[in-house]
C-alpha positions as CSV (number, residue, x, y, z in Angstrom):
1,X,0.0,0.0,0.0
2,X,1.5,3.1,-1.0
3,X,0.0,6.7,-1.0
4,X,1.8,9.4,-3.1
5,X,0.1,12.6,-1.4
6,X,-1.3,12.7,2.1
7,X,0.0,10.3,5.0
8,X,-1.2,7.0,6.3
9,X,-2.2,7.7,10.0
10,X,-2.7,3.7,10.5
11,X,-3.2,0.1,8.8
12,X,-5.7,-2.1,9.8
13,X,-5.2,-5.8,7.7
14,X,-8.8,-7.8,8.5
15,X,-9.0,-11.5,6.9
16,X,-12.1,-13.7,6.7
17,X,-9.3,-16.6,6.6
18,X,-7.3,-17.1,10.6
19,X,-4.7,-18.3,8.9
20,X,-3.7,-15.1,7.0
21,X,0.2,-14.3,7.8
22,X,1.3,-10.5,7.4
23,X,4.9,-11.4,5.7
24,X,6.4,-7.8,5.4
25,X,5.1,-4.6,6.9
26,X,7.5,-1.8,6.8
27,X,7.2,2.0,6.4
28,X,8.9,4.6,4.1
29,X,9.0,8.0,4.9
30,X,9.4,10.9,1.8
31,X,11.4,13.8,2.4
32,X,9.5,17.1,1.7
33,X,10.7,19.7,0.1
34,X,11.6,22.3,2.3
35,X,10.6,26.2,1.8
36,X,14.4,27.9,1.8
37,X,14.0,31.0,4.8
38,X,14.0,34.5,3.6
39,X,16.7,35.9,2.2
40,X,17.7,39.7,3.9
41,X,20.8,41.9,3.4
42,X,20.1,45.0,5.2
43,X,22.5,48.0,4.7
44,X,22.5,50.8,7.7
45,X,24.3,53.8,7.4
46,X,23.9,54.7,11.3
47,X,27.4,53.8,11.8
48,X,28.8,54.8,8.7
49,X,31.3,57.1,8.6
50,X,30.2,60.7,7.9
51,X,31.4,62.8,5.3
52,X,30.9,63.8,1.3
53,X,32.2,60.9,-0.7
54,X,32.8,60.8,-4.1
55,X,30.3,59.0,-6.3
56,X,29.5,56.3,-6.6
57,X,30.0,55.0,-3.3
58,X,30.3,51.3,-1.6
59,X,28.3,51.0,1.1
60,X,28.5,47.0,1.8
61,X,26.7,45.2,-0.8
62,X,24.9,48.2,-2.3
63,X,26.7,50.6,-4.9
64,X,25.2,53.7,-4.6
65,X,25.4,56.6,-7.2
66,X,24.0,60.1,-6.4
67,X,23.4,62.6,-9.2
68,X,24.1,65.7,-8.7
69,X,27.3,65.4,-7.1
70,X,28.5,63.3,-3.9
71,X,27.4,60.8,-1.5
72,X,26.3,62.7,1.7
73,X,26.5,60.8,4.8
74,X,25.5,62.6,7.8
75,X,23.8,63.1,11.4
76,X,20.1,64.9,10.9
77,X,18.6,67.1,13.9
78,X,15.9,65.4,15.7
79,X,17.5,61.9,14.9
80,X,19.8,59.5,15.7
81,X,23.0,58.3,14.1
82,X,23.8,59.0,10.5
83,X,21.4,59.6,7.0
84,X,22.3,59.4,4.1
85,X,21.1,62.1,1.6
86,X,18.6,62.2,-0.8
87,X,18.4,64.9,-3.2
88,X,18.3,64.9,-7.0
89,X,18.4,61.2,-7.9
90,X,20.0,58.0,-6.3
91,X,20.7,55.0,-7.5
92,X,21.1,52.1,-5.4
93,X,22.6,48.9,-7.0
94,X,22.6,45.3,-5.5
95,X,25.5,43.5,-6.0
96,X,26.7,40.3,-5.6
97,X,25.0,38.0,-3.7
98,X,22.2,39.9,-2.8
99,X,20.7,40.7,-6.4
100,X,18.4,39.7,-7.5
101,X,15.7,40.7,-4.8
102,X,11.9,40.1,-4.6
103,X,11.6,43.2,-2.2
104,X,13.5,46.5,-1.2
105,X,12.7,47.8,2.0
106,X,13.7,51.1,3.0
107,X,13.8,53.4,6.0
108,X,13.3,56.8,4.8
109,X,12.8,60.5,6.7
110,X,10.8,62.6,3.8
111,X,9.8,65.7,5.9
112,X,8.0,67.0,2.5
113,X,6.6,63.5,0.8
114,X,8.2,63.9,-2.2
115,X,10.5,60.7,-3.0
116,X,9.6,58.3,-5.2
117,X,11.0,55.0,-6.4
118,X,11.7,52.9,-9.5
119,X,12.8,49.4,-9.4
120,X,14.7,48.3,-12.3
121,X,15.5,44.1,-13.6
122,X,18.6,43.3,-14.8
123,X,18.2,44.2,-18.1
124,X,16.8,47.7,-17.2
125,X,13.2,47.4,-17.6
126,X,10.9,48.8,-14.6
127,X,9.4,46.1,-12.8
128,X,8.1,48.4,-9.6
129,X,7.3,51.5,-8.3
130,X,6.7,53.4,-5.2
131,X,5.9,56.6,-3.1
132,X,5.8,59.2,-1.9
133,X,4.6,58.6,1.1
134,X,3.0,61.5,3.2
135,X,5.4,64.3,4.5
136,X,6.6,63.6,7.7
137,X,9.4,64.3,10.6
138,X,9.1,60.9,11.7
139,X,10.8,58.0,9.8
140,X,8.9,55.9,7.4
141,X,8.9,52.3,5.8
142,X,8.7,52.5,1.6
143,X,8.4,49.2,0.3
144,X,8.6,48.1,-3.4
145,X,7.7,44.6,-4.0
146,X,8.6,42.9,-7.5
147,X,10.5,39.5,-8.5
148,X,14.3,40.2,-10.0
149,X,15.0,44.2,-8.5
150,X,18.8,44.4,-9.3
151,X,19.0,48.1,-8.8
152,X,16.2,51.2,-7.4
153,X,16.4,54.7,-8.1
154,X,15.3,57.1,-5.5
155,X,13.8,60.2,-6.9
156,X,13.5,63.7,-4.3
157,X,13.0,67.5,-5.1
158,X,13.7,68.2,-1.3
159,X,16.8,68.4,0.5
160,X,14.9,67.6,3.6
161,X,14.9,63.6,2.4
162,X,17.3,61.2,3.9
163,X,17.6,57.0,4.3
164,X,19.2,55.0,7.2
165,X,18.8,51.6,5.4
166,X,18.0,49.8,2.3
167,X,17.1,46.0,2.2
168,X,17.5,43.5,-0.2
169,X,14.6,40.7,0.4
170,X,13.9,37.5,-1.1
171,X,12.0,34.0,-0.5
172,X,15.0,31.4,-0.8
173,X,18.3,31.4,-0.2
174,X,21.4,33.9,-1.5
């Protein structure tokens, strides 16, 4: 007896015949696939060093390009440890082995809700956007789920915009 889905919880053999003899009873158990954990590479730049540095920048896994000008790492009044700029347009690229991701999670301060964000695949096609989120002091989650993100772009018109960290997310292994 052999069951390809489900599981056997019991066997019960009846005969009409005593002299029925069970030769062989044995039990085989299947090995499930298992559901890899989530993938996460987180990047923080709390600790990072402050300064202007020249773009683009390594910060971990993440290459990040900022146009106009430089990377600026920095503390911001009212919160703790550093930010990192965002102003004009910045590019945040996944390498190695965190790309490809299935989301990007990132913890933003937009005090006048005007960043947005593009996800791009490897071959440069969009394949998610997001924002803005409303205007506020307080520090905010923007979230932009799609299968195969290699790179976002951030997009801001304020200089009042700034991101602690940027995650790489994905269902599986890296």
């Amino acid at each position: 007896l052999r069951v390809a889905r489900g599981r056997i919880h019991y066997v019960r053999v009846t005969s009409p015949n005593a002299l029925c003899l069970i030769a062989n009873i044995c039990c085989e158990r299947t090995q499930q696939p298992s559901t890899p954990p989530p993938y996460s590479s987180c990047q923080n730049v709390s600790n990072a060093n402050a300064g202007q540095f020249s773009s683009p920048y390594t910060l971990g896994d993440v290459l990040v390009t900022a146009t106009p000008g430089p990377v600026i790492i920095g503390p911001v009044s009212g919160l703790g440890g550093n930010w990192l700029k965002l102003s004009g347009q910045v590019e945040f690229k996944f390498l190695p082995p965190s790309a490809p991701c299935d989301r990007v999670r990132m913890h933003i301060r937009d005090f006048e809700g005007v960043v947005t964000v593009k996800a791009f695949d490897e071959a440069g096609g969009v394949v998610g956007e997001a924002g803005p989120l409303p205007g506020s002091a307080a520090p905010q989650e923007l979230i932009v789920n799609s299968a195969s993100i290699t790179r976002v772009v951030v997009f801001s018109t304020s200089d009042k915009a700034f991101l602690q960290s940027i995650c790489c997310e994905r269902n599986g292994t890296p």
